[in-house]
Rosetta silent file (secondary structure, phi, psi, omega in degrees, C-alpha in Angstrom):
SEQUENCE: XXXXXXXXXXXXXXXXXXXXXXXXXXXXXXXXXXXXXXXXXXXXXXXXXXXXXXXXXXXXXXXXXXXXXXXXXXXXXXXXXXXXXXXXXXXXXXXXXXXXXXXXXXXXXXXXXXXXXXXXXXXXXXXXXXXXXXXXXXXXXXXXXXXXXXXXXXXXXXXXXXXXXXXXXXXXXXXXXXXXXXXXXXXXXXXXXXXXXXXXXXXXX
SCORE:     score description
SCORE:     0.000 S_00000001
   1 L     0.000  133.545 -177.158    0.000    0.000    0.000 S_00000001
   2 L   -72.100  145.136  174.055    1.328    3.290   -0.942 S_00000001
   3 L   -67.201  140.651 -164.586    2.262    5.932    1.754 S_00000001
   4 L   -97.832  164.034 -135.491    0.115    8.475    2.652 S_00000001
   5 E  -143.626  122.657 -141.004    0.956   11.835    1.775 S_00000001
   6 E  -119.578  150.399 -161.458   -1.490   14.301    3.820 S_00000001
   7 E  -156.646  111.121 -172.919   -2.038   17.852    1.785 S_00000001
   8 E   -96.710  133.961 -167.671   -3.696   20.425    3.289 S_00000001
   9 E  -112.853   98.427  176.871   -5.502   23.069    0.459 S_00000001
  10 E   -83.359  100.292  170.454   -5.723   26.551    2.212 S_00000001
  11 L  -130.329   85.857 -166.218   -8.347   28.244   -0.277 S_00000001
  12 L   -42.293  -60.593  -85.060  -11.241   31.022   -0.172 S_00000001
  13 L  -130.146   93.221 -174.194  -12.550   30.506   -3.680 S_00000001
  14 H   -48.894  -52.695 -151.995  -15.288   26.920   -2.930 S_00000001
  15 H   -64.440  -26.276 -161.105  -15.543   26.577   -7.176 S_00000001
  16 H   -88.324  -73.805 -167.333  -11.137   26.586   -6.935 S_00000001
  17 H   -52.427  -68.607  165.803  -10.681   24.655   -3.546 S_00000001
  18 H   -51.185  -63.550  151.887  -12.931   21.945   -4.561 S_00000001
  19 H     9.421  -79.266 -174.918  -11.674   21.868   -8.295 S_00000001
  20 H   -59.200  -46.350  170.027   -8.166   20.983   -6.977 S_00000001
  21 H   -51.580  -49.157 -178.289   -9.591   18.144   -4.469 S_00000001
  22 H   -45.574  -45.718 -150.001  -10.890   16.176   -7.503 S_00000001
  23 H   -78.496  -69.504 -161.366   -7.872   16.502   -9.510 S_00000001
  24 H   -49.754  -59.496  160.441   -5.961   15.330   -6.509 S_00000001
  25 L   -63.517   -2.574  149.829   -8.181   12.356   -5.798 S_00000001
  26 L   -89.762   -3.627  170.616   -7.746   10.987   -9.185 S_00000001
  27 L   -62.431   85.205 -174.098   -4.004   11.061   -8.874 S_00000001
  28 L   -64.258  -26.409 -168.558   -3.755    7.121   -8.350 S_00000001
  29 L   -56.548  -51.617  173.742   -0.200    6.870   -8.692 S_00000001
  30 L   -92.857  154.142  149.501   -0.097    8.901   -4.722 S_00000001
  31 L   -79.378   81.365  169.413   -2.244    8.147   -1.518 S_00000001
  32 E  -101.293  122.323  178.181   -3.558   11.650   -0.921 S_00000001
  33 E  -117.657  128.981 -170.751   -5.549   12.565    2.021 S_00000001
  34 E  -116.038  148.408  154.319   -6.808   15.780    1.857 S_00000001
  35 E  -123.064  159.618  159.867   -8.292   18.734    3.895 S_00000001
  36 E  -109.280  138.851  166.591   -9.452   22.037    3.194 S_00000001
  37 E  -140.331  156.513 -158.514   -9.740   25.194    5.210 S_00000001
  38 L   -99.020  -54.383  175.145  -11.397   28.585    3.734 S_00000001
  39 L   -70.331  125.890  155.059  -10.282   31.053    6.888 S_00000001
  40 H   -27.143  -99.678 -162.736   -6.791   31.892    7.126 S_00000001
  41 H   -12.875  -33.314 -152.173   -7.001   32.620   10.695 S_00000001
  42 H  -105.730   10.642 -160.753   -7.815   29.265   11.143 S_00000001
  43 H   -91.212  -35.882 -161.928   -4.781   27.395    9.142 S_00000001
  44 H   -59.853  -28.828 -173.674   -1.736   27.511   11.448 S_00000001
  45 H   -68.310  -19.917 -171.112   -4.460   25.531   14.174 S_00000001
  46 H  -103.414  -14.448  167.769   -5.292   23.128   11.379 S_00000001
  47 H   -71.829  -69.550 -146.273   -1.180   22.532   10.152 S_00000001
  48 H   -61.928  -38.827  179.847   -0.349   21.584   13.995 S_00000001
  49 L   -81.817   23.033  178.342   -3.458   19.471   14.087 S_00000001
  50 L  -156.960   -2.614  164.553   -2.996   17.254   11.024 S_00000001
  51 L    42.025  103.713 -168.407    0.902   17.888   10.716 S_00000001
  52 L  -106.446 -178.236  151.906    0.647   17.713    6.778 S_00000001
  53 L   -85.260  -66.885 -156.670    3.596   16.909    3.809 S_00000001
  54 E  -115.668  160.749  179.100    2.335   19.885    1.609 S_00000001
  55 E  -110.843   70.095  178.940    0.883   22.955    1.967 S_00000001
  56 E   -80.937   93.291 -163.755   -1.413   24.452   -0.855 S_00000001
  57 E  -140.458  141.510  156.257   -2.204   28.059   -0.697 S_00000001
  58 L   -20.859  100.826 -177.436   -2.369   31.361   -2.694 S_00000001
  59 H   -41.868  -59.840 -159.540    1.248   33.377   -2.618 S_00000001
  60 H   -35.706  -44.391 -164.853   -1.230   36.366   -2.586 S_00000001
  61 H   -79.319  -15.255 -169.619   -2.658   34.679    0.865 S_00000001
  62 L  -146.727  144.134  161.875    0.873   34.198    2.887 S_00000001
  63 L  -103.208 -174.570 -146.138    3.909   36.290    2.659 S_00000001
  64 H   -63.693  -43.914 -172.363    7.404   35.412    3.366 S_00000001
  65 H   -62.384  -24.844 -177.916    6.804   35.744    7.249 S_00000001
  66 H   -82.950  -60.781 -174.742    3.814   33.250    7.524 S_00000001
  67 H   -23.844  -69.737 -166.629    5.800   30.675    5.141 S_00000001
  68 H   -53.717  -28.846  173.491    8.106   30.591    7.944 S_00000001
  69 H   -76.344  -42.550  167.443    5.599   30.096   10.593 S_00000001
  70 H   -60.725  -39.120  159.139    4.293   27.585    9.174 S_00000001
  71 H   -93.480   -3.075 -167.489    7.036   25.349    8.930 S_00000001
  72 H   -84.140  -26.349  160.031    8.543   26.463   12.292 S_00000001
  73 H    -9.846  -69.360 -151.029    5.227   25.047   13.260 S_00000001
  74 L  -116.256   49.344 -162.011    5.624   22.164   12.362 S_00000001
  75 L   -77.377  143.081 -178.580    9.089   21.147   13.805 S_00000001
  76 L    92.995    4.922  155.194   10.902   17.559   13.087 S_00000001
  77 L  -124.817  143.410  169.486    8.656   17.662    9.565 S_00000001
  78 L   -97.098   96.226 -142.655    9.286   18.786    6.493 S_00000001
  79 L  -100.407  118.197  163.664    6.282   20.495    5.412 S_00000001
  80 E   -60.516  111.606 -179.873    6.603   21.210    1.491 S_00000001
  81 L  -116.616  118.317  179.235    4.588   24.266    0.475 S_00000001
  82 E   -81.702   92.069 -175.810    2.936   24.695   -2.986 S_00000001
  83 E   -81.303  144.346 -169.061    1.737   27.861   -4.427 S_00000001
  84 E  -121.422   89.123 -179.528   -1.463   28.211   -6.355 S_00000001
  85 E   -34.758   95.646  167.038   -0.851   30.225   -8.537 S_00000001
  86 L   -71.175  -51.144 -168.020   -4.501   32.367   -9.781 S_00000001
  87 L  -136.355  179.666  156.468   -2.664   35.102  -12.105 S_00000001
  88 L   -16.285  135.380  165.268    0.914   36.719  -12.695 S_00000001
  89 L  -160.326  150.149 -177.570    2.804   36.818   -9.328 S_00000001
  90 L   -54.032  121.172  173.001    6.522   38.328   -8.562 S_00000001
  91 H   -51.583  -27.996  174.876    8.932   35.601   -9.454 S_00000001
  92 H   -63.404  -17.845 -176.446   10.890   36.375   -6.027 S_00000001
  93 H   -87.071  -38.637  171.574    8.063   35.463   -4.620 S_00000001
  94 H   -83.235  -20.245  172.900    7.061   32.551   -5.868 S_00000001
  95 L   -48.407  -17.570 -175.682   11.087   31.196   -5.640 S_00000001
  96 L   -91.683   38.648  163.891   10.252   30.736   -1.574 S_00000001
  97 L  -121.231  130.486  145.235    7.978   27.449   -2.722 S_00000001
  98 L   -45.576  -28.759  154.436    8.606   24.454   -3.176 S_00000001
  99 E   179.088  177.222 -157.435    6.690   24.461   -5.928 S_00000001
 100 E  -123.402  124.827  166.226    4.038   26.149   -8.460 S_00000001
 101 E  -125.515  150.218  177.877    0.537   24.851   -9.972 S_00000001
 102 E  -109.246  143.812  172.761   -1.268   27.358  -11.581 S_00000001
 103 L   -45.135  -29.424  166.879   -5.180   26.967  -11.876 S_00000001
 104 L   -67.407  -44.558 -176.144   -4.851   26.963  -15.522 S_00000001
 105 L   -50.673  155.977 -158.741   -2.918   23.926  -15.289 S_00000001
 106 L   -84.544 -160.290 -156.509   -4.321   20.273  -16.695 S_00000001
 107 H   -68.423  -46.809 -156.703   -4.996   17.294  -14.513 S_00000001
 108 H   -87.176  -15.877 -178.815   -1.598   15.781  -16.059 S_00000001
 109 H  -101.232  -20.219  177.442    0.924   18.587  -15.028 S_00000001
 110 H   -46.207  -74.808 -178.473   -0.676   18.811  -11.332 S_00000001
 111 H   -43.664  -57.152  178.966    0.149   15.235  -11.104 S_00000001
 112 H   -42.457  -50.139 -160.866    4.083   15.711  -12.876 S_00000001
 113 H   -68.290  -45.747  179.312    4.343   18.756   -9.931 S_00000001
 114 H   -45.414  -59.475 -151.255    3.439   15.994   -7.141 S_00000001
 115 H   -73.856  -11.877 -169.148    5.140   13.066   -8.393 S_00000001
 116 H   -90.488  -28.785  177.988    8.381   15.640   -9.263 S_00000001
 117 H   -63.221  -71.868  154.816    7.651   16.978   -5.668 S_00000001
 118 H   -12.300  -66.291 -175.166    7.568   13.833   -4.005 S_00000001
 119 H   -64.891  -38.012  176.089   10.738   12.286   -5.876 S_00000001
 120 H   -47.053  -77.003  165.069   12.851   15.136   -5.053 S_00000001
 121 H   -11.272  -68.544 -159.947   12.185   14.949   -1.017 S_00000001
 122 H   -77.972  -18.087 -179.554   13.111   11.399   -0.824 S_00000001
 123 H   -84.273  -41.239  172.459   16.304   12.095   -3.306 S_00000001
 124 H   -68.083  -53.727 -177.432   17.557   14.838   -1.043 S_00000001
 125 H   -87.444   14.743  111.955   16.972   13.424    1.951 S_00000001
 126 H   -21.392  -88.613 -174.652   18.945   10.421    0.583 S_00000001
 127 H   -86.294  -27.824 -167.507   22.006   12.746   -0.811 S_00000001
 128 L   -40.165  124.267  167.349   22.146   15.732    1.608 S_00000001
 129 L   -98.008  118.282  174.571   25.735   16.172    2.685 S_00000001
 130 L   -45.141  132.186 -168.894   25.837   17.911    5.810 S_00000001
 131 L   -69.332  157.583  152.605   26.732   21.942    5.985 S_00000001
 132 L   -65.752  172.537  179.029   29.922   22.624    7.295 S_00000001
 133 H   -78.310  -23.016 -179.996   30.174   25.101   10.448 S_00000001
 134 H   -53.504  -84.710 -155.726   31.502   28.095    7.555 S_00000001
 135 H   -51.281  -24.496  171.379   28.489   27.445    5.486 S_00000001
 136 H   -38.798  -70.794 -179.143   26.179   27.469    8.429 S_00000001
 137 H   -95.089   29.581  156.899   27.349   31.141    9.150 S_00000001
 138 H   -75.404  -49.427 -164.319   27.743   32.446    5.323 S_00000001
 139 H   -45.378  -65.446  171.749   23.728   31.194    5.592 S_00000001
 140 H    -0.835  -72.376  166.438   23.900   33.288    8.484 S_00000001
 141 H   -29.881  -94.328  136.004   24.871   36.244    6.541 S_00000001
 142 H    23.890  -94.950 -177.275   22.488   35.778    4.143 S_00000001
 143 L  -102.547   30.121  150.682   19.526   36.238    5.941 S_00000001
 144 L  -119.433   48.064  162.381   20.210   39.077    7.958 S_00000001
 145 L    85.059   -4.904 -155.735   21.160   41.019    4.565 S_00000001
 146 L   -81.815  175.855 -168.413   24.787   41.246    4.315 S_00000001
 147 L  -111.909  178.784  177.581   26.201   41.487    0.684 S_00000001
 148 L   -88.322   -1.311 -174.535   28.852   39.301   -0.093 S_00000001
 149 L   -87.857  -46.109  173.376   31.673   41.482    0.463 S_00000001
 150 H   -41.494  -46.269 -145.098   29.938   42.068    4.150 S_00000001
 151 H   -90.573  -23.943 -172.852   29.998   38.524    5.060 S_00000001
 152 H   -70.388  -39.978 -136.117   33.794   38.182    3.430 S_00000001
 153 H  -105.769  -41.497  179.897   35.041   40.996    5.775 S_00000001
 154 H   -64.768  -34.026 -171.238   33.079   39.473    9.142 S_00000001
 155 L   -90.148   -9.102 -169.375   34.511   36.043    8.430 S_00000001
 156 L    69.123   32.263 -163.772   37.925   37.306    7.040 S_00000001
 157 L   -96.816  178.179  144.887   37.366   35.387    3.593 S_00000001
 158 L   -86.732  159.668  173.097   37.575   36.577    0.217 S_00000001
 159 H   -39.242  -42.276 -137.760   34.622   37.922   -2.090 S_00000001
 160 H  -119.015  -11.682  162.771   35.027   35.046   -4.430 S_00000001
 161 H   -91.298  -17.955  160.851   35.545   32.247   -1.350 S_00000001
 162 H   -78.819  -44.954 -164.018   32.001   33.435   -0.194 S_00000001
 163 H   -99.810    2.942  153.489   30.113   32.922   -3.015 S_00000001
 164 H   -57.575  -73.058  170.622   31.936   29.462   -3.631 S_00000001
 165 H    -5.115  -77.606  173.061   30.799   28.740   -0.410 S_00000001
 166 H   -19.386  -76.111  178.946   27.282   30.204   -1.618 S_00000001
 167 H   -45.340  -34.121 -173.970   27.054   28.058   -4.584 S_00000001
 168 H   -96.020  -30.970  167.348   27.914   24.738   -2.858 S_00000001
 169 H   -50.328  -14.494 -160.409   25.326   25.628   -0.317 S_00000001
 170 H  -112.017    1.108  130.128   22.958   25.903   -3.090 S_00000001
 171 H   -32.612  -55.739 -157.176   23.931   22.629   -4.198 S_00000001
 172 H   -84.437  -27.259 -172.113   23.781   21.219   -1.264 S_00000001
 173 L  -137.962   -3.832  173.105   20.115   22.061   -0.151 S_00000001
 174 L    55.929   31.041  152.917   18.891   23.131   -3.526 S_00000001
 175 L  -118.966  139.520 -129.723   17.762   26.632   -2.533 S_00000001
 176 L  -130.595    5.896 -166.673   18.288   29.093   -4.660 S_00000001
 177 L  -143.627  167.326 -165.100   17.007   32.145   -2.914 S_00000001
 178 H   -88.696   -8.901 -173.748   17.856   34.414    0.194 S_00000001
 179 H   -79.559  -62.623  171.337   13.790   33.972    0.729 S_00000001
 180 H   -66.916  -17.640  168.522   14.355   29.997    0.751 S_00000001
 181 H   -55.338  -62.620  168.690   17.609   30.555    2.561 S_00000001
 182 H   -28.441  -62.356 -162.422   15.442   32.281    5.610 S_00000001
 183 H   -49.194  -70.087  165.599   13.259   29.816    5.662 S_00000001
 184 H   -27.992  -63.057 -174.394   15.893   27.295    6.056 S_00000001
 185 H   -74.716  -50.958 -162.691   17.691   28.688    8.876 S_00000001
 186 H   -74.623  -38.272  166.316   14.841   29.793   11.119 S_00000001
 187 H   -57.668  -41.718  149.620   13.161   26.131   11.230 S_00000001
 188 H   -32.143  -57.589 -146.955   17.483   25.133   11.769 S_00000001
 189 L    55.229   40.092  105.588   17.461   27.669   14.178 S_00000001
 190 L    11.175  -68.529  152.794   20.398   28.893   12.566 S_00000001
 191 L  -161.308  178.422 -130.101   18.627   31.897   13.682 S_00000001
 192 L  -101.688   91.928  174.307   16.020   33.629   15.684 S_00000001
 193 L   -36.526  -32.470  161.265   13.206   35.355   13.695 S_00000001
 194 L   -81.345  -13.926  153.324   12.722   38.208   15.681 S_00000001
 195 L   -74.378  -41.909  153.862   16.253   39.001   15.001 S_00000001
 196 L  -116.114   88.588  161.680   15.438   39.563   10.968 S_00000001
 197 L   -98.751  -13.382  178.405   12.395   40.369   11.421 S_00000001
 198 H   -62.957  -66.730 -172.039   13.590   44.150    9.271 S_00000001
 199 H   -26.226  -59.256 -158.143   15.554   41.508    6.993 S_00000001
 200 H   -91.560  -20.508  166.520   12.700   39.809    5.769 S_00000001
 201 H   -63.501  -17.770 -173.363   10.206   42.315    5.813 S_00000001
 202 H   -82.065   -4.783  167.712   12.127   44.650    3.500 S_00000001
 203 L  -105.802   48.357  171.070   11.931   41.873    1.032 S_00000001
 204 L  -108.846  -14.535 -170.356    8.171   41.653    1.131 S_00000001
 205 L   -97.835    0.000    0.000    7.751   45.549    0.088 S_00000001
């Protein structure tokens, strides 16, 4: 019996929310057990009570700072979050996802983003090489804003030995953004969210 792979669909829009449930419960290939919930207010109480794998919600509906709550949430899981995409949205924005379905999309690429979702997780958490303590505090850097020259000068590197560094981190955990970087580190506890809480709001404006 296949494992089951619990997917909570955060959604106002009943004709949208439902939509998406169907699609999902013909994917035979996964075991998907689904919920829905329509109030915001009401989602972080419904992640801690049903501990989910994915997350499906509206970029429009959570900004950088919520992302983050939600997985910090949900600590010693790795909660995957999927944005569902209605129109145009800032690509920085959508780069803090795990991944993107758009509304437009058919039946058959919904299923490709799961099964692509899915394979990855278990392939990473497989291959992951552990950070070093350096990349740990480049990460550091990172998400309380420094440039790369900053973080060269605190650590006593060079410019061009930080963003090696950079690069094999982004290898290493396959995030590609200072948005997915954040993320990273405050569920790590790396560091403390009310320390960049400035950090991450100025990249929300």
């Amino acid at each position: 019996m296949k494992p089951v792979l619990k997917v909570v669909i955060a959604e106002p829009s009943l004709i949208i929310r439902k939509g998406l449930l169907t699609v999902l419960k013909k994917l035979s290939t996964l075991n998907i057990e689904a919920a829905e919930v329509v109030d915001m207010q009401q989602l972080p109480a419904l992640l801690s009570w049903r501990r989910p794998d994915i997350l499906i919600i509206d970029p429009g509906l959570a900004g950088i700072s919520s992302i983050i709550q939600f997985k910090k949430s949900l600590e010693g899981l790795s909660l995957k979050c999927i944005a569902l995409q209605h129109s145009l949205a800032d690509a920085s924005v959508l780069k803090m996802y795990d991944g993107v379905i758009s509304v437009y999309d058919s039946a058959e690429q919904i299923k490709e983003t799961f099964e692509s979702m899915v394979q990855t997780s278990s392939e990473k958490e497989e291959r992951q090489e552990p950070l070093t303590e350096r990349e740990k505090e480049i990460i550091i850097g990172v998400v309380k804003g420094m440039t790369n020259k900053q973080i060269a000068e605190k650590l006593c590197l060079s410019a061009h030995t930080v963003i090696t560094h950079r690069r094999n981190i982004a290898g290493k955990l396959q995030i590609h953004s200072p948005a997915g970087l954040t993320i990273y580190a405050i569920v790590n506890k790396f560091v403390d969210i009310n320390d960049i809480k400035d950090s991450i709001y100025s990249r929300e404006e």
